[in-house]
C-alpha positions in Angstrom: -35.2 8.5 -19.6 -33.0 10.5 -16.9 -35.4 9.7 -14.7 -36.1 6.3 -15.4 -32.1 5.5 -15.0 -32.3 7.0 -11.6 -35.2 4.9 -10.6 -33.5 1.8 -11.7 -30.4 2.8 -10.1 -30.7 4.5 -6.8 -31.5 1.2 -4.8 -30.5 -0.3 -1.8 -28.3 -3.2 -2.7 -27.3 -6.9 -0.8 -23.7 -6.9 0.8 -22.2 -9.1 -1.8 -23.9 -6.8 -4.4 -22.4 -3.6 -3.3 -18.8 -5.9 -2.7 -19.1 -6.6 -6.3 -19.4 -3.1 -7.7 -16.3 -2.1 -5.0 -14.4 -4.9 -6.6 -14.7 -3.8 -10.3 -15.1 0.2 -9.7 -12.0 2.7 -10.1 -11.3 5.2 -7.1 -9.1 7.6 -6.6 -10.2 8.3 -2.8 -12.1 5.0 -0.3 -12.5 6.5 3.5 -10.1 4.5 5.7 -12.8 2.8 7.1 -15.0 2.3 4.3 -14.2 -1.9 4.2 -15.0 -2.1 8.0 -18.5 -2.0 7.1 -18.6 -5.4 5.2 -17.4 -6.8 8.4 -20.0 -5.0 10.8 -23.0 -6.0 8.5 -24.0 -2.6 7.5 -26.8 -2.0 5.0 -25.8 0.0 1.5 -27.6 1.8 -0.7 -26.2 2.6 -4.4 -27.0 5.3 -6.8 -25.2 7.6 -8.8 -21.8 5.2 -9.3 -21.3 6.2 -5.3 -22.2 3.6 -2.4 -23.6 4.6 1.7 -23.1 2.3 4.2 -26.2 2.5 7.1 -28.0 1.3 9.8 -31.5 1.6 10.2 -33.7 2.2 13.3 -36.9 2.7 14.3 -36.9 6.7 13.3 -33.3 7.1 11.5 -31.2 6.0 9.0 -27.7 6.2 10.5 -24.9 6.6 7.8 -21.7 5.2 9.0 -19.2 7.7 7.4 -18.6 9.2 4.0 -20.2 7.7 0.9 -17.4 5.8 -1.1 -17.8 7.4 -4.2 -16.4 5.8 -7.6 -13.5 7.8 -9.6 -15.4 10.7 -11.9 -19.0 10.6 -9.8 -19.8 13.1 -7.5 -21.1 12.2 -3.6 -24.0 15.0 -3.8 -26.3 12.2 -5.9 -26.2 9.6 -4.1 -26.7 11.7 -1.1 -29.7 13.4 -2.8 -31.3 9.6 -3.7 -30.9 8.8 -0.3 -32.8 11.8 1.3 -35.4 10.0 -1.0 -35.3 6.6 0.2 -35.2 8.2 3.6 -38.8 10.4 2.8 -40.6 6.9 1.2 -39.8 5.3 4.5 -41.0 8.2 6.7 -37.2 8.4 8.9 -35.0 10.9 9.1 -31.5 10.8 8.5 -28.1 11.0 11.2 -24.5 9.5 11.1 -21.1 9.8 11.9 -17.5 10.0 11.4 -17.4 12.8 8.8 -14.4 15.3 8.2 -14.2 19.0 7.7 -14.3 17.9 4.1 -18.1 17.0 4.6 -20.5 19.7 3.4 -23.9 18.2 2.2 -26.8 20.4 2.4 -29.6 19.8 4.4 -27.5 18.1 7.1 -25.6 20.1 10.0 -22.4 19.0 11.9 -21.7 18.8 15.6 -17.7 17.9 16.4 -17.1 13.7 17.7 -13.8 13.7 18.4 -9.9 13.6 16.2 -8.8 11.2 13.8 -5.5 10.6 14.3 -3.3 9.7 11.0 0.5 9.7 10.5 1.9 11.1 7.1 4.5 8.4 6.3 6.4 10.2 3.1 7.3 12.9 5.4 8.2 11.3 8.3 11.5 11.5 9.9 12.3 9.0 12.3 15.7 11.1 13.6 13.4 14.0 14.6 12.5 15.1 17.3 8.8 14.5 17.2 9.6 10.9 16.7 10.8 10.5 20.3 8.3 8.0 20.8 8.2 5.7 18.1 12.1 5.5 18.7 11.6 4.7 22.2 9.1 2.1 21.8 11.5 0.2 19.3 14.6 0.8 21.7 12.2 -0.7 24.3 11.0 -3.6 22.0 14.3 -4.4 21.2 15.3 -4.5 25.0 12.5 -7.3 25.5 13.5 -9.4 23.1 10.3 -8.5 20.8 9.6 -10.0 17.2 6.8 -8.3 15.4 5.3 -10.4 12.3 2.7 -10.8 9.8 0.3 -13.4 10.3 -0.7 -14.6 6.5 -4.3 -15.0 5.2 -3.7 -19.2 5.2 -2.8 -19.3 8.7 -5.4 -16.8 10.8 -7.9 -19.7 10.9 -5.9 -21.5 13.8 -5.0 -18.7 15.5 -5.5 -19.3 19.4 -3.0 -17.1 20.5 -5.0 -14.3 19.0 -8.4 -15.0 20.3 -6.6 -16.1 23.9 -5.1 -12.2 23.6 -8.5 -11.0 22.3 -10.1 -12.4 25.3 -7.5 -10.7 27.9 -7.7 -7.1 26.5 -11.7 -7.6 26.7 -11.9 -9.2 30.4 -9.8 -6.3 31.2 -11.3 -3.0 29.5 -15.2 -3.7 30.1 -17.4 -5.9 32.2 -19.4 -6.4 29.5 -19.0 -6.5 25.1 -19.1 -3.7 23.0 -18.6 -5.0 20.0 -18.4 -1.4 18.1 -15.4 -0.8 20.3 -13.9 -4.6 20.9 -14.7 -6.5 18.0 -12.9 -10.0 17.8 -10.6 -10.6 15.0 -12.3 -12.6 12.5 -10.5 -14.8 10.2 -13.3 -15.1 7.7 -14.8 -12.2 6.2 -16.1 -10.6 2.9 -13.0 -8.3 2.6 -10.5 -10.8 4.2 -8.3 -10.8 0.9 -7.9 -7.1 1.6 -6.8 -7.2 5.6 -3.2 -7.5 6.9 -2.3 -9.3 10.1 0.2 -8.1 12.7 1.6 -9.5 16.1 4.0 -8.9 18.8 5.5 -12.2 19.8 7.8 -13.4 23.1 9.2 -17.2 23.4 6.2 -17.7 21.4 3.4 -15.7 23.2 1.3 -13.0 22.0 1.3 -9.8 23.6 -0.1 -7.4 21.0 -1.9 -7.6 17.7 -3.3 -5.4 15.2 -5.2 -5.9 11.4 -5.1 -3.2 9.2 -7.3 -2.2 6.0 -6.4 -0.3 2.9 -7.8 2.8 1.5 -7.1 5.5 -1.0 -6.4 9.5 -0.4 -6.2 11.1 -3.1 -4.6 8.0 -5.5 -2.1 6.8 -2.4 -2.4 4.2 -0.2 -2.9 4.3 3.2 -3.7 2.2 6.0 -6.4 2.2 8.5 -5.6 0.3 12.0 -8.9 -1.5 12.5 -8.0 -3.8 15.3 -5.4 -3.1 18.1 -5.0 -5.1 21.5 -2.3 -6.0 23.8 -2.4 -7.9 27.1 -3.1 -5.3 30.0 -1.7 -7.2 32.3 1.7 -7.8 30.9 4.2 -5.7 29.4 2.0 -2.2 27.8 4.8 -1.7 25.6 4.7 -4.4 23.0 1.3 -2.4 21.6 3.7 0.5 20.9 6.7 -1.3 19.8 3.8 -2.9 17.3 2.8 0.8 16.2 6.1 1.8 16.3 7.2 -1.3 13.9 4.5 -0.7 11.3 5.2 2.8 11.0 8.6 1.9 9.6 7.9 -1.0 7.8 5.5 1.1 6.2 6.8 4.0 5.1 10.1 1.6 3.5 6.9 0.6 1.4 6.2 3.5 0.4 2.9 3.6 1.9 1.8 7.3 1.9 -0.1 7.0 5.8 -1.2 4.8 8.5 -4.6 6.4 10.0 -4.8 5.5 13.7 -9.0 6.2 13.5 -10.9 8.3 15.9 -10.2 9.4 19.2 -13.6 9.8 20.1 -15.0 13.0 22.2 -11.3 14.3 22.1 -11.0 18.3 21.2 -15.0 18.9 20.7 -14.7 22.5 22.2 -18.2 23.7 23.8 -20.1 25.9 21.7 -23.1 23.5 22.1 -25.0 21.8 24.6 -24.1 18.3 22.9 -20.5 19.3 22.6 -20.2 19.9 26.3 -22.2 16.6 26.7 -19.1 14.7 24.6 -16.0 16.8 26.6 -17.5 15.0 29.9 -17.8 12.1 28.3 -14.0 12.5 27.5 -13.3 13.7 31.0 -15.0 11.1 33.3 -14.8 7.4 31.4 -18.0 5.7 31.4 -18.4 2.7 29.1 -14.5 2.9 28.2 -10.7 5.5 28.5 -10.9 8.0 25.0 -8.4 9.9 27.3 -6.5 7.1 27.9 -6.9 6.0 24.1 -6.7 9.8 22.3 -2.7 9.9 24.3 -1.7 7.0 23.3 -2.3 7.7 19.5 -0.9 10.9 20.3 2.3 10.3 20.9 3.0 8.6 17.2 3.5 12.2 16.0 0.5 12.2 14.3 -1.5 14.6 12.9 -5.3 15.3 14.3 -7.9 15.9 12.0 -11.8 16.4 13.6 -14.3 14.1 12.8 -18.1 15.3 12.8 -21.2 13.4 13.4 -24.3 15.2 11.4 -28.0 15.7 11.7 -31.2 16.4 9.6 -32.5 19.1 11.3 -32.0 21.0 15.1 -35.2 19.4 16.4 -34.3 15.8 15.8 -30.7 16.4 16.7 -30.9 14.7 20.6 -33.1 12.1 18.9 -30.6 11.1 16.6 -27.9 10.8 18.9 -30.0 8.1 20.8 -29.9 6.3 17.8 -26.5 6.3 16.9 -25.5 5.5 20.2 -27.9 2.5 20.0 -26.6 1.7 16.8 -23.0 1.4 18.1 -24.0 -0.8 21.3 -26.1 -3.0 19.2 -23.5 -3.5 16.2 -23.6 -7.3 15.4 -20.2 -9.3 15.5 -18.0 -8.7 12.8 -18.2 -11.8 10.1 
């Protein structure tokens, strides 16, 4: 009968399926980033009470983070079901944004980059390590700045937004990644969950920001999954808007706000691949992580390493081809 269950369970499972079972489960730990997938169209596959989010390629399935795993279930079942799945279908398995915390078997890390995440119960806006975030809401103050929510009834009509959206991407790339620039959607499968910011003058936006929940051990936290400002006008509304959220959030008694990953930032160069993503971090190619990694910096944050992972040593280069072709290929966010 054990394994009859398992057969019926371990499946992969429809977006609105595996938004279903999110809805009614009981967690005491989501990723930060874990609702982002519904938005990016990921695939899931269920088993053991525990959900993956992946893509699939021609010779990999690509998992996009940690497993969200329900309250009482452990992550090592699902991940065994889906070494499976991955055998029937004759691919091998990569992904991406893992932590220290991240120890499967059968899977090997190499580092990505930081995750930058600021602890808002202990935070101390008199201190010195706060320089920052009180400079920015001197400055933002100075300017005449009004940060504000934009409610769920009122992001359909948002031109301002989109008009913003469409600065910040004229002037960071030639062309879209949508991994890295996705455009604020209004309508989405975890919309009821998202939260709205903007930085306002006489009316204009200059900065904007949407931010997700998740859990960390039973306390809420927020994930910043969009974040824009105009380049060519005034760079620090985006930090006033940081800056803002930080304080507003932490009189909420919201335990963190996770800034996300800094990618290729403090890799080291014990490997071959490792020295590959430290160049990438020194000389910009498709977009500034330098540029990106200090500005999250200077929140007074704390950096935490992010891993991607392989199967094996002999697919490892392979894999990495396919995860950056998953990220240049992600479809627009719905």
């Amino acid at each position: 009968m054990t394994v009859l269950r398992s057969y019926r369970l371990a499946h992969p499972t429809e977006a609105d399926e595996a938004l279903r079972w999110f809805q009614k489960s009981i967690f005491s730990d989501i990723p930060p980033y874990f609702l982002t997938h519904w938005k990016t169209g990921k695939r899931f596959f269920y088993a053991g009470d525990a959900l993956i989010a992946y893509e699939e390629t021609l010779q990999h399935l690509v998992v996009a983070g940690e497993p969200l795993v329900a309250a009482g279930s452990d992550a090592s079942e699902v991940f065994q079901a889906f070494r499976e799945f991955a055998r029937r279908k004759k691919k091998k398995i990569c992904g991406y944004y893992v932590g220290r915390q991240f120890t499967e078997p059968h899977f090997f890390k190499v580092p990505l980059g930081t995750s930058v995440r600021i602890p808002l119960q202990d935070f101390d806006l008199s201190s010195p390590d706060a320089k920052e975030v009180r400079r920015a809401l001197r400055k933002g103050q100075q300017h005449d700045y009004t940060a504000l929510p934009i409610y769920r009834k009122d992001r359909a009509d948002q031109s301002r937004v989109f008009g913003l959206y469409r600065n910040w991407k004229r002037a960071k790339l030639p062309f879209h990644i949508r991994f890295l620039l996705s455009k604020p959607c209004a309508n989405n499968p975890v919309e009821s969950y998202e939260e709205w910011f903007v930085v306002e003058k006489n009316g204009e936006c200059l900065a904007f920001c949407s931010l997700l929940p998740y859990l960390q051990d039973g306390e809420l936290g927020f994930y910043v999954d969009h974040l824009m400002y105009d380049p060519k006008r005034d760079p620090h509304a985006l930090s006033f808007l940081i800056s803002f959220l930080i304080e507003i959030l932490k009189e909420e008694g919201v335990s963190e706000l996770n800034l996300g990953l800094s990618p290729f930032a403090r890799v080291g160069r014990e490997s071959l691949m490792a020295r590959l993503f430290s160049l990438l971090y020194q000389v910009p190619f498709l977009y500034r992580p330098r540029g990106l990694h200090a500005f999250k910096k200077k929140f007074a944050g704390i950096e935490e390493k992010e891993f991607c992972f392989f199967q094996n040593k002999n697919n490892k280069w392979l894999g990495l081809a396919d995860l950056a072709w998953v990220t240049l290929r992600n479809p627009e966010p719905r």
